[in-house]
ZAMARGU-4260 file (C-alpha; in steps of 0.2 Angstrom, whole numbers, plus 5000, padded with zeros to 4 digits):
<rodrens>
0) 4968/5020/5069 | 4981/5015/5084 | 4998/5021/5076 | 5011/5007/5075 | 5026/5009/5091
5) 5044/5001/5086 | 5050/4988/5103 | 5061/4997/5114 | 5082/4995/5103 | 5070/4997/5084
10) 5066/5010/5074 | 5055/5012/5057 | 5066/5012/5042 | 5063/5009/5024 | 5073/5001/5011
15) 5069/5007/4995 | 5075/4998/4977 | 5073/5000/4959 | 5062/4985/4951 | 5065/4979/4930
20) 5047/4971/4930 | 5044/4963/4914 | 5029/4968/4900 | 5018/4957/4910 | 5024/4962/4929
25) 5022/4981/4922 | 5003/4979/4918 | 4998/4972/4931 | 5010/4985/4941 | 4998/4998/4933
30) 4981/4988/4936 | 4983/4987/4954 | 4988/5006/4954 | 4973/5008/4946 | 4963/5000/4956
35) 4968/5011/4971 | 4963/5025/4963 | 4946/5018/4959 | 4942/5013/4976 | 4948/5030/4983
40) 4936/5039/4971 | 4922/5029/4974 | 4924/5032/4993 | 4926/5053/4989 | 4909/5051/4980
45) 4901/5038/4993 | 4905/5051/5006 | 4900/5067/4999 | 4886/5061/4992 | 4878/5062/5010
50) 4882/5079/5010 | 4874/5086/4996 | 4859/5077/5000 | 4859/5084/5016 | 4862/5100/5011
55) 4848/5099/4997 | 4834/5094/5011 | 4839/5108/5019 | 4835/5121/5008 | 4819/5111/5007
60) 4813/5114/5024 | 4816/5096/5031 | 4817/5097/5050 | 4838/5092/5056 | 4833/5076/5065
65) 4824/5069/5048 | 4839/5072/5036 | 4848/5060/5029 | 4861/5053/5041 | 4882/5058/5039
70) 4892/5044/5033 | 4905/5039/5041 | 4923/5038/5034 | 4932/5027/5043 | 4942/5014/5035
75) 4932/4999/5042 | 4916/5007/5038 | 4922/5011/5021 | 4929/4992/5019 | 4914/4985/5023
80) 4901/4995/5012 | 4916/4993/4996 | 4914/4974/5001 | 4894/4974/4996 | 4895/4987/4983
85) 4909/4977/4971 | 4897/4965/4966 | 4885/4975/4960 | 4894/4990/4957 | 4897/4991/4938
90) 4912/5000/4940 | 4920/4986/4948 | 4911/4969/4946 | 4920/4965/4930 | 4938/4967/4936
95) 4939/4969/4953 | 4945/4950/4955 | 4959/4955/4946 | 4969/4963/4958 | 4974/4959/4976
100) 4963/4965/4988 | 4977/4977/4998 | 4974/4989/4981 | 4957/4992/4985 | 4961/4995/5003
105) 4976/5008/4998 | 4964/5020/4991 | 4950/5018/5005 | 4963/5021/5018 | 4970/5039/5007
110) 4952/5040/5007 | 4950/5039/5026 | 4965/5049/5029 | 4960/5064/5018 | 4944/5067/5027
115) 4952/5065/5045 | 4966/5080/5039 | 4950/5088/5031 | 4940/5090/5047 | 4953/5092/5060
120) 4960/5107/5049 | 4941/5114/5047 | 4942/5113/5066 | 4959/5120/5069 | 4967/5104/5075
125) 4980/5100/5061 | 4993/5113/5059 | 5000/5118/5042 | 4991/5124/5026 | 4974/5123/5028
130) 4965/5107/5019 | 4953/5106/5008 | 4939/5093/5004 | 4945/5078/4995 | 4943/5079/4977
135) 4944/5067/4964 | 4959/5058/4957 | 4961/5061/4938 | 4967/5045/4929 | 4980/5054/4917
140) 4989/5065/4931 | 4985/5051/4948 | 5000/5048/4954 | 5002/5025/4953 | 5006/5021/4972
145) 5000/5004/4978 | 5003/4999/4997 | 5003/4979/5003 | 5001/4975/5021 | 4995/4956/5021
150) 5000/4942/5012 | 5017/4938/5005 | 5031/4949/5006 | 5048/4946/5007 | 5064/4948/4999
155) 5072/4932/4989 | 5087/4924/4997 | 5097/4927/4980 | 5097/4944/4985 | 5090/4950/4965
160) 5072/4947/4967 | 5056/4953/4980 | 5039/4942/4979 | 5023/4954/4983 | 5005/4945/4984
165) 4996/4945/4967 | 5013/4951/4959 | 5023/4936/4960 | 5041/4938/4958 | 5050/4953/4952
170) 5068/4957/4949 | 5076/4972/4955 | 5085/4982/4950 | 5100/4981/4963 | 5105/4969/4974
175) 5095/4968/4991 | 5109/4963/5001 | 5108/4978/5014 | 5090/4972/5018 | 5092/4955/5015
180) 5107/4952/5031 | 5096/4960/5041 | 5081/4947/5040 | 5092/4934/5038 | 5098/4938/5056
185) 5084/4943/5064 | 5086/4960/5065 | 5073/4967/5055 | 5057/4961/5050 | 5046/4968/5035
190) 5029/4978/5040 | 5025/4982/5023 | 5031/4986/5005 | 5025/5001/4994 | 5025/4999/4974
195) 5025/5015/4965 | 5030/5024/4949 | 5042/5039/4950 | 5054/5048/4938 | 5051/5034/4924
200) 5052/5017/4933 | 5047/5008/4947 | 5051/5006/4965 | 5047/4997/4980 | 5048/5001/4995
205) 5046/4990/5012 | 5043/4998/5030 | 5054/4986/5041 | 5055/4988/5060 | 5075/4987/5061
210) 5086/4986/5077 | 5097/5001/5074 | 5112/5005/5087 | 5114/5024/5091 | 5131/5027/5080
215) 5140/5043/5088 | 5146/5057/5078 | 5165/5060/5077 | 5166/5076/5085 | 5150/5077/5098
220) 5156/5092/5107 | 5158/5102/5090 | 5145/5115/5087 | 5141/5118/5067 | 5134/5132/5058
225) 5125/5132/5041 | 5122/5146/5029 | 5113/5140/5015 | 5114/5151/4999 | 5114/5151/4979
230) 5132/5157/4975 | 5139/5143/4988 | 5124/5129/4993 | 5132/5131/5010 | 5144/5138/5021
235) 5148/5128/5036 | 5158/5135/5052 | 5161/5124/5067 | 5164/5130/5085 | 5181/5124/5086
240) 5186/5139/5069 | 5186/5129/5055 | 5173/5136/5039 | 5169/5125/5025 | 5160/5130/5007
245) 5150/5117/4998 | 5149/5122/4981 | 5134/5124/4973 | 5133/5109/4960 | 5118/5117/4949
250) 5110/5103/4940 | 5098/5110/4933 | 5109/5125/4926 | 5119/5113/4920 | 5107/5102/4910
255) 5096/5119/4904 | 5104/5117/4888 | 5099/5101/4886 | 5083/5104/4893 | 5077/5118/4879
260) 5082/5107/4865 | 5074/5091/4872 | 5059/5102/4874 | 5060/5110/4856 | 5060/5093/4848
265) 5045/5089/4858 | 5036/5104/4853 | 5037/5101/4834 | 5032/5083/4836 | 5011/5078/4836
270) 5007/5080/4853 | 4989/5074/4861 | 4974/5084/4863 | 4961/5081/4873 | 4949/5094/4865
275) 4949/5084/4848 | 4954/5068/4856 | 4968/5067/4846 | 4982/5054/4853 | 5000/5057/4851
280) 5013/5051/4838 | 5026/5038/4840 | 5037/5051/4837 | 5031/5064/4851 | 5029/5052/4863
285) 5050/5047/4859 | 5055/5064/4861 | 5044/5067/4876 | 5052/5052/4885 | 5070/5059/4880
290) 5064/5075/4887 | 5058/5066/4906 | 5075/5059/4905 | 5085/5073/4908 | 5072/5078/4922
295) 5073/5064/4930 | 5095/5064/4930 | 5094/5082/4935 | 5082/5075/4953 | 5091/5060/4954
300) 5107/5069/4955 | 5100/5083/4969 | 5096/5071/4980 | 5111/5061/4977 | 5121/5077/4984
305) 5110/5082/4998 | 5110/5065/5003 | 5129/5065/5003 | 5131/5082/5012 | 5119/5079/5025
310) 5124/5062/5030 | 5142/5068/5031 | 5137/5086/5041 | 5126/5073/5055 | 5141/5062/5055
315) 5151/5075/5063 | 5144/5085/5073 | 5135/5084/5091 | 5127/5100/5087 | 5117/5106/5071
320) 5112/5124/5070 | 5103/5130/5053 | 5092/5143/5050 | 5071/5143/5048 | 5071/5149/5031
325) 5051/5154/5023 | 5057/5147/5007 | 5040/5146/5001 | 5040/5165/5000 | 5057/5165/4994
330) 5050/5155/4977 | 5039/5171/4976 | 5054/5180/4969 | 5054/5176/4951 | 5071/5179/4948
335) 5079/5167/4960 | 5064/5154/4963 | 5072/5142/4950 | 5090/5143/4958 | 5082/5142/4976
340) 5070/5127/4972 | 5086/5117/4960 | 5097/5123/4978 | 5084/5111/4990 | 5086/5123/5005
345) 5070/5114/5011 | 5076/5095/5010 | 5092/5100/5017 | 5083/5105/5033 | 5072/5090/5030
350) 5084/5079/5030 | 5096/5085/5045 | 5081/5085/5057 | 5078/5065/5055 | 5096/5061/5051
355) 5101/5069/5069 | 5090/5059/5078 | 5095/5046/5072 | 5114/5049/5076 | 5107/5055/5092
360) 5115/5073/5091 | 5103/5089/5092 | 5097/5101/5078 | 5093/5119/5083 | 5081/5131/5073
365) 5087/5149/5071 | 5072/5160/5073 | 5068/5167/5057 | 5072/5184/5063 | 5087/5181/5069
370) 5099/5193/5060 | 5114/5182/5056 | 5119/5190/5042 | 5119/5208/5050 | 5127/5201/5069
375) 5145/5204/5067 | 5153/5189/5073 | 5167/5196/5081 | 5160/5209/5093 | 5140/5209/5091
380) 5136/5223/5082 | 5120/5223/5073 | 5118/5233/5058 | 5103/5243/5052 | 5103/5237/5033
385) 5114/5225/5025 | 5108/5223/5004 | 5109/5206/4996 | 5119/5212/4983 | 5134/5216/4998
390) 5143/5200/4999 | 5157/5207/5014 | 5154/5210/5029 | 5159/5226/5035 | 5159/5229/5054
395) 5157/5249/5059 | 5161/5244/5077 | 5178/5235/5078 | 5183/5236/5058 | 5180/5217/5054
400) 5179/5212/5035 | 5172/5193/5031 | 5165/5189/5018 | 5144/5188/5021 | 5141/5170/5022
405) 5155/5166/5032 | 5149/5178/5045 | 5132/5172/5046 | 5139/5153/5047 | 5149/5160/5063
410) 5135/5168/5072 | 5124/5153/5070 | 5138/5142/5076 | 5139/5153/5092 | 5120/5152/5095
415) 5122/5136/5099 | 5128/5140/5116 | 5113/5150/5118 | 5103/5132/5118 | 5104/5121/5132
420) 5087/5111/5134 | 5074/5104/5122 | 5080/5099/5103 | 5080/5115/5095 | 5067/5109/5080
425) 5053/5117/5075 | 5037/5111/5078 | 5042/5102/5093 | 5035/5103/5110 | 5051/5104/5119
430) 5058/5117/5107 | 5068/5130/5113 | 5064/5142/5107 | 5079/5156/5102 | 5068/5175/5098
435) 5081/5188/5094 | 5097/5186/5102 | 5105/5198/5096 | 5090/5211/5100 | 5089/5214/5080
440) 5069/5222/5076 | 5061/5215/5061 | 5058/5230/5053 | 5074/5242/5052 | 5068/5253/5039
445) 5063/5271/5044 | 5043/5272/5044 | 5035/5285/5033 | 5022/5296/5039 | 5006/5292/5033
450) 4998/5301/5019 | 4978/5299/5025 | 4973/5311/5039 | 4977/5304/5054 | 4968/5310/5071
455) 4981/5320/5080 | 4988/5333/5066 | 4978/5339/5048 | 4985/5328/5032 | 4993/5317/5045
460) 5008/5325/5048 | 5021/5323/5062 | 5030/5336/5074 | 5050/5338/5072 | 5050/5327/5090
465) 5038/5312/5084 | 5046/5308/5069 | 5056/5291/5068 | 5071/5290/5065 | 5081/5272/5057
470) 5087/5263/5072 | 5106/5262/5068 | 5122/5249/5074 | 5121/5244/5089 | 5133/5231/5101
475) 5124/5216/5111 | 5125/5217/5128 | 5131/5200/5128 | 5140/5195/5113 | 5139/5177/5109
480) 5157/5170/5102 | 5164/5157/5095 | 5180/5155/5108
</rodrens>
């Protein structure tokens, strides 16, 4: 499917609100999702089911050209075979006139797109985690998502309500008013709108093509460096010599307390189980709400500050340098996975990267070698080790004492300097690419002789003049600064 192109002056933007449907709005909210997942499952099973009878002739001896024939996947194909099977289908001919006809083509289309990421990552065209086949949406942990694309969608003119086909009306939560100007002035037009459940209410969503001017940042000429971290969220040290902290709010520390006795009211109450089929009490299902109330404050209020910091960092600054962190190896580490994942290094970085294009400055990716917290920022010595639990920097070379974050947040200020073409992010074609300025190895720690024979020596020993020895401080050639 052609992917949609914004006119030369527009972007794609979403405005996103909170709905207050009513008892009535809410179910049929819940029907349509529903549906969506019906239709996607019946396409999973219309697909594959090609392919175990293909694989079952096989093994059966029937020649390749006689087996039964692939079926395609393609959202057309898959519209029109859902189109002849409704009416029969018993699965759908008693209800299917319920809903609008843009929830049965949600799931077909998740449907459609699952298999594409499926076979282009089975043949090594899709980058990322390697997908697997499509499987079956669960009704109890389906996620309600509905997407409309035709019929009537638009936003009220009193600015408290949003009209979606088959839905009718519905009010919302806030007023509208920021979308709203825009259509009322021609510069935006709705493209679609997105129902769906998240963190105990629901909320639409409408894809607008908006004219949007480039809106420079305040200092353009201003480098900025950004240490992320647990004590302090971030550390941020500008080329011009000013360094900033960002405390680390902690929501989720905060609200553990309420968390374990929100969670020990649930425990004691009658909960469901599906072995015995028994349903839960009026009284679990009370508590457990209570308890998905403080999970949902504690999100709500993280992406209410990421939101504030990153908007104001892109607001600044021509020039965003943050570091490529594996922080999905870092939440391997079992003692600091829950501060890392309540911290959100990886929506920070998410966020920056759209949010400085969109204020037309550039974001640059450290490499993920880059020793930033082992450069010293004042004369470019590079030390051997430096442990996590050493939080100042001290420089064997010219004597400099800074705290560790600090220096980190300088040297990735000054490699900013060190980037003069492409945007800096990763994963884009016109990256460039910073390896190693500072000429750090990845591995500084002395390597141990091997215990298993070996082919030079018996027992895999080393002379006195092949052993290695730890690769010690040593000073760039060309020292990157800040002034």
């Amino acid at each position: 499917m052609k992917k949609f192109q914004a006119q030369p002056g527009f972007v794609v933007q979403a405005f996103r609100f909170a709905l207050d449907p009513n008892a009535a709005q809410e179910q049929a909210l819940r029907s349509h999702c529903g549906a969506a997942r019906a239709a996607y499952n019946w396409a999973v099973g219309w697909v594959e089911a090609s392919w175990w009878q293909r694989k079952a002739e096989a093994t059966y001896g029937v020649p390749e050209g006689d087996l039964t024939e692939w079926r395609r996947w393609s959202l057309p194909a898959l519209r029109k075979e859902f189109n002849q099977v409704k009416h029969t289908d018993p699965r759908f001919a008693g209800w299917w006139e319920d809903n609008s006809k843009e929830a049965y083509s949600t799931g077909l289309a998740n449907a459609a797109a699952a298999f594409d990421n499926y076979t282009k990552s089975k043949q090594g065209k899709r980058r990322g985690k390697k997908a697997g086949m499509p499987r079956f949406k669960p009704k109890r942990k389906a996620r309600l998502s509905c997407r409309f694309t035709t019929g009537t969608i638009r936003v009220e003119t009193g600015g408290r309500h949003v009209t979606l086909p088959r839905l009718g009306t519905i009010r919302v939560h806030e007023p509208t008013v920021k979308l709203l100007d825009r259509v009322q002035a021609g510069t935006a037009r709705i493209l679609s709108a997105t129902v769906r459940h998240e963190r105990g209410r629901w909320f639409v969503s409408f894809q607008t093509e908006t004219a949007r001017d480039l809106v420079r940042v305040t200092r353009p000429e201003v480098a900025v460096g950004i240490d992320l971290g647990i004590k302090t969220l971030a550390v941020l040290a500008d080329s011009a010599g000013e360094i900033r902290e960002i405390p680390n709010p902690r929501h989720l520390g905060t609200a553990l307390n309420k968390l374990r006795h929100a969670s020990r009211t649930v425990s004691r109450r009658r909960g469901p189980d599906r072995r015995t089929g028994q349903k839960p009490s009026r009284r679990w299902e009370k508590a457990n709400a209570a308890r998905n109330k403080v999970h949902h404050r504690v999100a709500n209020l993280r992406a209410d500050a990421l939101h504030k910091l990153t908007t104001a960092v892109t607001a600044e600054y021509g020039t965003v340098v943050v570091e490529d962190l594996n922080v999905a190896g870092m939440l391997r580490n079992r003692r600091i996975a829950h501060r890392i994942a309540d911290a959100g290094f990886g929506e920070i970085r998410r966020q920056l990267t759209y949010k400085t294009k969109r204020n037309g400055c550039r974001i640059i990716a450290a490499d993920r070698w880059f020793p930033s917290s082992k450069t010293c920022s004042g004369c470019g010595a590079v030390k051997a080790k430096l442990p996590l639990h050493v939080r100042t920097y001290e420089c064997d070379a010219c004597g400099l004492v800074i705290d560790r974050d600090d220096n980190a947040a300088r040297n990735l200020a000054a490699l900013a300097a060190a980037v003069t073409t492409g945007t800096g992010v990763a994963g884009d074609q016109d990256t460039a690419k910073v390896s190693k300025p500072r000429g750090a190895d990845r591995k500084t720690r002395t390597t141990r002789p091997r215990r298993k024979t070996g082919t030079g020596r018996a027992g895999g020993a080393t002379l006195p003049h092949q052993r290695q020895t730890e690769t010690g401080d040593r000073t760039q050639a060309e020292a990157l600064t800040l002034w």
